[in-house]
N, C-alpha and C positions, 0 to 999 in steps of 0.2 A: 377713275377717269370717266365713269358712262355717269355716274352721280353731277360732274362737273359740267357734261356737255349737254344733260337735262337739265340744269339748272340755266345756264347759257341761252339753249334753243327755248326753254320756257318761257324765258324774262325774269325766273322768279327770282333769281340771285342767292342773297342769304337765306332768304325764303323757303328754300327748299332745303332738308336736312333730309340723310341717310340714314339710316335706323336699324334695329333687328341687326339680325345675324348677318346682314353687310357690314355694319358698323363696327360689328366684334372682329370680322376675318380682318378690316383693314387694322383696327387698333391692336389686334397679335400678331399682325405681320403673317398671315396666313395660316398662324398656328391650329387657326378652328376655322372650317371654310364655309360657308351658305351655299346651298346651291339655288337660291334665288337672291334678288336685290329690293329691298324695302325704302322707300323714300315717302317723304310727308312733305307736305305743301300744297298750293293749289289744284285742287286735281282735275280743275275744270281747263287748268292752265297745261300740266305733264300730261293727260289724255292723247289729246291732239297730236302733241308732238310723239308720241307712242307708236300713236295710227301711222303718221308720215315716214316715221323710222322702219316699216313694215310688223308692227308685233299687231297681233291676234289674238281678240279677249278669249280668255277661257278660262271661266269661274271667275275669281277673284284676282287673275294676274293677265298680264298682257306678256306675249309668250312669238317667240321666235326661235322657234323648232332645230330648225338647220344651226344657230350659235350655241343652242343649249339654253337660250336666254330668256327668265321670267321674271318678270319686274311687275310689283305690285305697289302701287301709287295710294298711297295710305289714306290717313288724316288732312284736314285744309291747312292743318298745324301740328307747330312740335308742341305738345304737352311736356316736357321737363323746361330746363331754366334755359333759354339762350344762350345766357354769361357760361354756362359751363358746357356747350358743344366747343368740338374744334375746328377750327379753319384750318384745311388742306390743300395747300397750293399745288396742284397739277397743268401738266404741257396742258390742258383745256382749259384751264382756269379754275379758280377756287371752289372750292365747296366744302358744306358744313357736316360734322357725323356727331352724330348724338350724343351724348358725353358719357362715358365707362358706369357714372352712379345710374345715372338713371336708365340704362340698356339694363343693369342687374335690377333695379325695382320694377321696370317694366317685366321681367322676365317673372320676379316672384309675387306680383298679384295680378 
């Protein structure tokens, strides 16, 4: 859902893909969970919207203490293939998760 309503409030649309260890807890069904949120797209774009949401940079993630909530705004893109992320329709609206091959080749090089 928060993947869906960054992508929404960004503009970026398909643009924005969900990555990392988000990607893997939503495609197990929670079987393996993150305790942060990874997303790739324009980062000049999800920033802003970050800031307005109330999260606060700290290191490499923008972080909202009181949710638990750290979301790190990656790459200006997805590096694996498009054609094989998937569209997830949520009550927010769609958005895209990086696809099962390349979260595993991302993880082994």
């Amino acid at each position: 859902m928060l993947g869906a309503l960054l992508s929404k409030e960004s503009g970026l649309g398909d643009r924005l893909v969900v990555v990392g260890g988000s990607a893997i807890t939503i495609h197990t069904n929670s079987a393996y969970v993150s305790g942060d949120f990874h997303v790739v797209g324009g980062r000049t774009r999800i920033i802003p919207v970050l800031k307005r949401w109330g999260l606060v940079f700290d290191a490499r993630y923008r972080r909202k203490d009181g949710l638990g909530l750290a979301v790190e705004p990656g790459r200006t893109r997805y590096r694996g293939l498009l054609s094989r992320t998937v569209r997830l329709e949520t009550k927010a609206g769609p958005v895209r998760l990086a696809a099962p091959e390349d979260l595993i080749v991302r993880r082994l090089i």
